[in-house]
N, C-alpha and C positions, 0 to 999 in steps of 0.2 A: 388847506393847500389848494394852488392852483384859482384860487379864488377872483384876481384879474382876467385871468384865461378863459376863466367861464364867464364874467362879465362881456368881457370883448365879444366872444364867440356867440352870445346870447344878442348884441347888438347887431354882429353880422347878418345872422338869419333875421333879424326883426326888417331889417332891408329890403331883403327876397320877398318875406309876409306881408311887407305892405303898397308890393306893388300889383296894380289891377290885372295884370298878365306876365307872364312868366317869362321873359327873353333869353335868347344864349349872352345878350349884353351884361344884363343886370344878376343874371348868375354869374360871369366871370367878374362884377365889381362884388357879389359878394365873397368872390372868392380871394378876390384884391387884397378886403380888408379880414380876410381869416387869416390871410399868410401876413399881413402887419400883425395883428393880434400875436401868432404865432412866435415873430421875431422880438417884438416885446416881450414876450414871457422866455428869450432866452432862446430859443432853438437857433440847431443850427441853421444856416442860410441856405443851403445844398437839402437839405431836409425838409425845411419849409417848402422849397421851391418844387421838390418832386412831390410832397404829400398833396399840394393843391392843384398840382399839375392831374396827378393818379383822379381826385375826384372829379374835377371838371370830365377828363373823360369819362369815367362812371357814369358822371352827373347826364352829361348828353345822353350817351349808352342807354341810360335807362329810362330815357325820353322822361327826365323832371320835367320839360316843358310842357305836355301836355298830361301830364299825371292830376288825378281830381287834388290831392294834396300837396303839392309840388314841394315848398316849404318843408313837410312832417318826412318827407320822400329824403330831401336835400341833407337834414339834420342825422336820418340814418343812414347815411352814403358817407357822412362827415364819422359818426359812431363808430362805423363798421369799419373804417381805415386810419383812427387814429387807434381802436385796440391793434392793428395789425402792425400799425408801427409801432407801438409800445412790444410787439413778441405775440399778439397772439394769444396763446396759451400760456396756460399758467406753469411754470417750470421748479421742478421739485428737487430737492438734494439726493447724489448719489450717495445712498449710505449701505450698498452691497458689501463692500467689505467689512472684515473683522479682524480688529477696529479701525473704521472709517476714519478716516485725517482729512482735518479741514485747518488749511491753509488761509490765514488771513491777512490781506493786505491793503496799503495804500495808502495816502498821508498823515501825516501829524495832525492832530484834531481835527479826525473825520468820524470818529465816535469808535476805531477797532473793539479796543477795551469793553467798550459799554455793551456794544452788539453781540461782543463772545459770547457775555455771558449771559446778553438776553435768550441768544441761539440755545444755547447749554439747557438754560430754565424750560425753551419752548420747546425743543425734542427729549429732554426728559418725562415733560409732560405728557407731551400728546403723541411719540414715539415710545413710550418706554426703553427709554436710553440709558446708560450709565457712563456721564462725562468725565472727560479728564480736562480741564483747562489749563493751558500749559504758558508761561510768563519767558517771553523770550524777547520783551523788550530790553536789551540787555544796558540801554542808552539814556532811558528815562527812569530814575530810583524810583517815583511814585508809582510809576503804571506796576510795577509789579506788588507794589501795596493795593494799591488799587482793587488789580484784579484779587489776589486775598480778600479783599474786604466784599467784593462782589460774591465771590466763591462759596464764602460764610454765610450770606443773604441767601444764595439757592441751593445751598446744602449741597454742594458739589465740589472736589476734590480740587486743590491747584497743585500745579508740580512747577518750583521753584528750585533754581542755583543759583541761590546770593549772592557768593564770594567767583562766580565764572562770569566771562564776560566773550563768551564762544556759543554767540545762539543757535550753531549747528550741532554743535553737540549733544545743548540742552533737550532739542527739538527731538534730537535722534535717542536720548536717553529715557524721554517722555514717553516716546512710544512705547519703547522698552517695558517701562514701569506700566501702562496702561495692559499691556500684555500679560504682563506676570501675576496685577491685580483686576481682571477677565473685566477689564473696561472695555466698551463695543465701540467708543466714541471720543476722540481726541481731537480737542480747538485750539490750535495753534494760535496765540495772540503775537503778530512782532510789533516791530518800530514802527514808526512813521517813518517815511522818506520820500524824496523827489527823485522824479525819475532821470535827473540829470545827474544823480548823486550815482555815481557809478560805482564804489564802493560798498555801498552800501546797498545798489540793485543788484550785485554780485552775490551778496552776501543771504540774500533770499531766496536768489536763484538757486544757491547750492544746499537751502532747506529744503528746497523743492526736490533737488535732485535726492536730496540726503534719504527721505522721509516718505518720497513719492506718496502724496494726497490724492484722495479720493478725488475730493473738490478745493478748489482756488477761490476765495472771492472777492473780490475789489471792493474794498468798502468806501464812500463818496459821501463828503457834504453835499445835501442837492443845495444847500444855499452858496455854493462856489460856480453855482450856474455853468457857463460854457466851457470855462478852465476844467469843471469835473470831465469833458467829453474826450477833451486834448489830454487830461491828463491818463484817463481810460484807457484810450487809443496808445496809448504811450510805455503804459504795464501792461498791455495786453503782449505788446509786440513783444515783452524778456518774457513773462510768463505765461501767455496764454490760458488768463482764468477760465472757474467754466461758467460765470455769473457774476452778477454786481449787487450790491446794498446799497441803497440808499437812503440816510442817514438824515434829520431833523428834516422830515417833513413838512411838521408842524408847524414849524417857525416860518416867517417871513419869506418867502422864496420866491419866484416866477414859475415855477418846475420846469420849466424848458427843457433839463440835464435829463429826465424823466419819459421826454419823446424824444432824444436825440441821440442819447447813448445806444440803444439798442440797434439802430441803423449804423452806426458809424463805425464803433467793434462787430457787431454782428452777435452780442451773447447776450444774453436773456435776464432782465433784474429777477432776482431770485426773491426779496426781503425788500423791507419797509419799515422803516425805524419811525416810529410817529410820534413819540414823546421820549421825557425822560425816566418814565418808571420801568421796569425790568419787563413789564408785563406789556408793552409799546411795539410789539414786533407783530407785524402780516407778513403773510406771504405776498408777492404781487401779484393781480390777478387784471392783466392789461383790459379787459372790457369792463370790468367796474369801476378801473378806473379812469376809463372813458364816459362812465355813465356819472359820474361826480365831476368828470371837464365840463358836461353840456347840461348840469343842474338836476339830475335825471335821480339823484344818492347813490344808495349803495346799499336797500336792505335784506343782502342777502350776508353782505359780512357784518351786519348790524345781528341779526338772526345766531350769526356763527359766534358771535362774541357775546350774547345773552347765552346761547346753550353752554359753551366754557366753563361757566359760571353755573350752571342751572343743576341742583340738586333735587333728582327726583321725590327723595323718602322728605325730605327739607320741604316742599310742594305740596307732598298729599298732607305732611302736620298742617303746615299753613292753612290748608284749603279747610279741613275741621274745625281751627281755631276762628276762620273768617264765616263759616257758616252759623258757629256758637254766638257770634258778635264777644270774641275774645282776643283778638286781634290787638297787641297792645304795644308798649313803646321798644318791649328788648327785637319784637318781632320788623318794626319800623327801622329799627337800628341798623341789622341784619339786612334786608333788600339797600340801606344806602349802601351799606360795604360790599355788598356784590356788584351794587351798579356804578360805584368806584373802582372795582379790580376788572372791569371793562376797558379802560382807560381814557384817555382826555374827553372830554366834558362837550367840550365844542367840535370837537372829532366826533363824536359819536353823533350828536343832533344835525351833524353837516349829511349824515349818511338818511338821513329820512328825506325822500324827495320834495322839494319847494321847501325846505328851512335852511339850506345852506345861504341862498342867499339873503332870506329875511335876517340870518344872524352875523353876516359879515362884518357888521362893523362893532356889533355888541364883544365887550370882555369876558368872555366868560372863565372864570376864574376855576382852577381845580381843588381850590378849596372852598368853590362854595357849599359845602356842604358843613364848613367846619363850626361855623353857629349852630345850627342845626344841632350837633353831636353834642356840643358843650352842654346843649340843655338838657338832652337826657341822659347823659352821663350825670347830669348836679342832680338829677332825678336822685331815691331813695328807691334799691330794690321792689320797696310794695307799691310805690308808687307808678313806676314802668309798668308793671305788671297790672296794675289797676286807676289808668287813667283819671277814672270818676270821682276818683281821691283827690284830684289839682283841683282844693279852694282858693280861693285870693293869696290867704297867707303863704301856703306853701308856692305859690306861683312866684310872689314878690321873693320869696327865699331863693327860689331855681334862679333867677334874673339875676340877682347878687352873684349868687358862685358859680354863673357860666358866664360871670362879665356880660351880659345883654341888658334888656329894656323890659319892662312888662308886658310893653306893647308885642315885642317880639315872641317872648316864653307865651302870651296870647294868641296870636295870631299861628306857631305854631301848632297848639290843643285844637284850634280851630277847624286849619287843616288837616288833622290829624284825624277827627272827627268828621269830617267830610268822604277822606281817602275811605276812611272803615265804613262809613254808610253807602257807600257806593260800593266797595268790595263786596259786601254784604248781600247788596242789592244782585250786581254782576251772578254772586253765587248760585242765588235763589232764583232766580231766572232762568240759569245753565239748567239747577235741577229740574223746574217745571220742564222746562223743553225736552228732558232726555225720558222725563215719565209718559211724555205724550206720544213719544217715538215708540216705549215700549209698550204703551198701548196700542197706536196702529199696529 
């Protein structure tokens, strides 16, 4: 995401950096070309125009001209005001009531559906919540399979009326039902609609009034770029959310909708949709994601999304089995499927600083891992369990029934063999160091 933005913006400063003194000229042409930058990636014009306006004053302000790093000065003056135009701070869900109702809205394939129930998945989780997801697209037959069939995947309840076609009732009967079975937590999923469609904006209005929610939240393709700002601006004025989603990250986009929305309604993105698996939801945390506009990463939600995953008692076995040099393939298995339930592949490497851009133009596929899995899945029980077992023969066998090459089922064992001599190694080093500590 955001990937030309930080290209451009990284071209900008290189302008300032390579001139021999530092002028109030040649800061306002790098400021020239941050606000083209900007308008390329989609921002609004009114937005653009006061964010470079804000630093240039800063930028004087805080005498870049004669500062020893003028440049390093420039780039955190550029940091510190594009998190403030993104919000700031990072903005959390009102979930004081019981049960808290969360209102969701905003166009036909902007992912409502998909994000209910990633939201459901992620505060059951790390909330201990107990959701109701509730199907009041009364207008599209599949969304309400749909959402079933998501429901099913996070083992969380949907509250369905098939044969009604009155999503205010259904909305106000959900509640109902969430009540009576001490659910703490209700995601209203509706329609899509335009906010011209007045009908139909009527008819959300009076869920809102029906149901009175906790929280409202406009959910936005970012890749509808500037129409997502207008269309924002445009539900905010009938409903008055109290947040936004933003919706396929991942994908192809400018983000522009992403520095523009927050200024123009005035409400805070709450969420971050960044793939298609259930498990693809952040929160938004507007400086970090200033620190992955100006190539800087992101590894403190890299951190937050290996902890997720991270199983204590699963850690201290590993750590015994890697000191014994017992370390074997069910265990290789295991670290891939956790660093898979992190989620996209090239998401996550974009967040270590200086690799986003070295991998910009590389594919990286979310099933690269899936070679990999075949072969020791075609492995044999004792064989996972006891690598030192893979001769030729059984090698050329694995290569047959995980459909690969020798060279590959090869080259695997290889690195396999590598990772665990260095784990090995990593271990026995930790322990030397902590014996010399408890000797001083």
């Amino acid at each position: 995401m955001f990937e030309n933005l930080s290209e451009r913006l990284e071209r900008s400063f290189k302008i300032l950096k390579g001139e021999g003194k530092i002028t109030e000229i040649n800061v306002a042409e790098t400021l020239k070309d941050v606000r083209r930058a900007l308008l390329d990636a989609d921002v609004n014009y009114k937005v653009a125009k006061q964010f470079t306006d804000t630093v240039k004053a800063k930028a004087l302000g805080q005498n870049v001209l004669t500062a020893v790093k003028p440049g390093q000065l420039m780039v955190k003056i550029v940091h510190d005001e594009l998190a403030a135009l993104m919000g700031g701070e990072t903005a959390d869900l009102n979930l004081s009531q019981n049960p808290s109702i969360i209102l969701m809205s905003g166009l036909q394939g902007s992912g409502k559906t998909t994000f209910s129930a990633k939201l459901a998945k992620m505060l059951k989780s790390k909330k201990a919540k107990r959701p109701l997801l509730v199907a009041c697209d009364v207008y599209r037959p599949a969304a309400i399979e749909q959402l079933k069939v998501l429901g099913e995947q996070i083992e969380v309840p949907v509250y369905t009326e098939p044969d009604s076609k009155d999503a205010v009732s259904i909305a106000a009967n959900a509640v109902k039902y969430a009540k009576d079975n001490h659910l703490d937590l209700v995601i209203v999923d509706t329609a899509g609609r335009l906010a011209i469609d007045e009908q139909m904006m009527n008819e959300i209005e009076a869920i809102k009034k029906k149901i009175n929610p906790t929280e409202i939240l406009f959910v936005v393709d970012a890749m509808t770029g500037q129409d997502a700002v207008n269309t924002a601006k445009e539900f905010n004025d009938r409903l008055d959310f109290n947040g936004v989603v933003l919706t396929k990250l991942d994908g192809d986009t400018r983000g522009g909708a992403a520095l523009s929305i927050r200024t123009v309604v005035d409400k805070p993105i709450k969420f971050i949709g960044t793939g298609e698996k259930l498990e693809a939801i952040d929160y938004f945390h507007p400086a970090r994601m200033a620190d992955r506009i100006l190539g800087m990463g992101d590894i403190v939600s890299l951190v937050e999304r290996a902890q997720e995953q991270y199983d204590e008692e699963e850690a201290k076995r590993l750590q015994k089995k890697i000191a014994k040099n017992q370390f074997d393939f069910n265990d290789f298995l295991s670290q891939i499927q956790q660093i898979k339930k992190m989620g996209n592949l090239k998401d996550l490497a974009s967040m270590i600083p200086g690799v986003g851009k070295a991998i910009k133009d590389l594919d990286i596929d979310d099933n690269a891992f899936k070679s990999i899995e075949a072969i020791i899945y075609s492995m044999t029980p004792k064989e996972r369990s006891n690598p030192e077992l893979l001769n030729g023969s059984r090698r050329q066998r694995i290569a047959a029934g995980s459909g690969t090459s020798i060279q590959e089922v090869n080259r695997l064992v290889k690195q396999f063999d590598q990772t665990r001599k260095m784990m090995r190694m990593v271990t026995q080093n930790k322990g030397a160091m902590m014996k010399g500590f408890r000797r001083k």
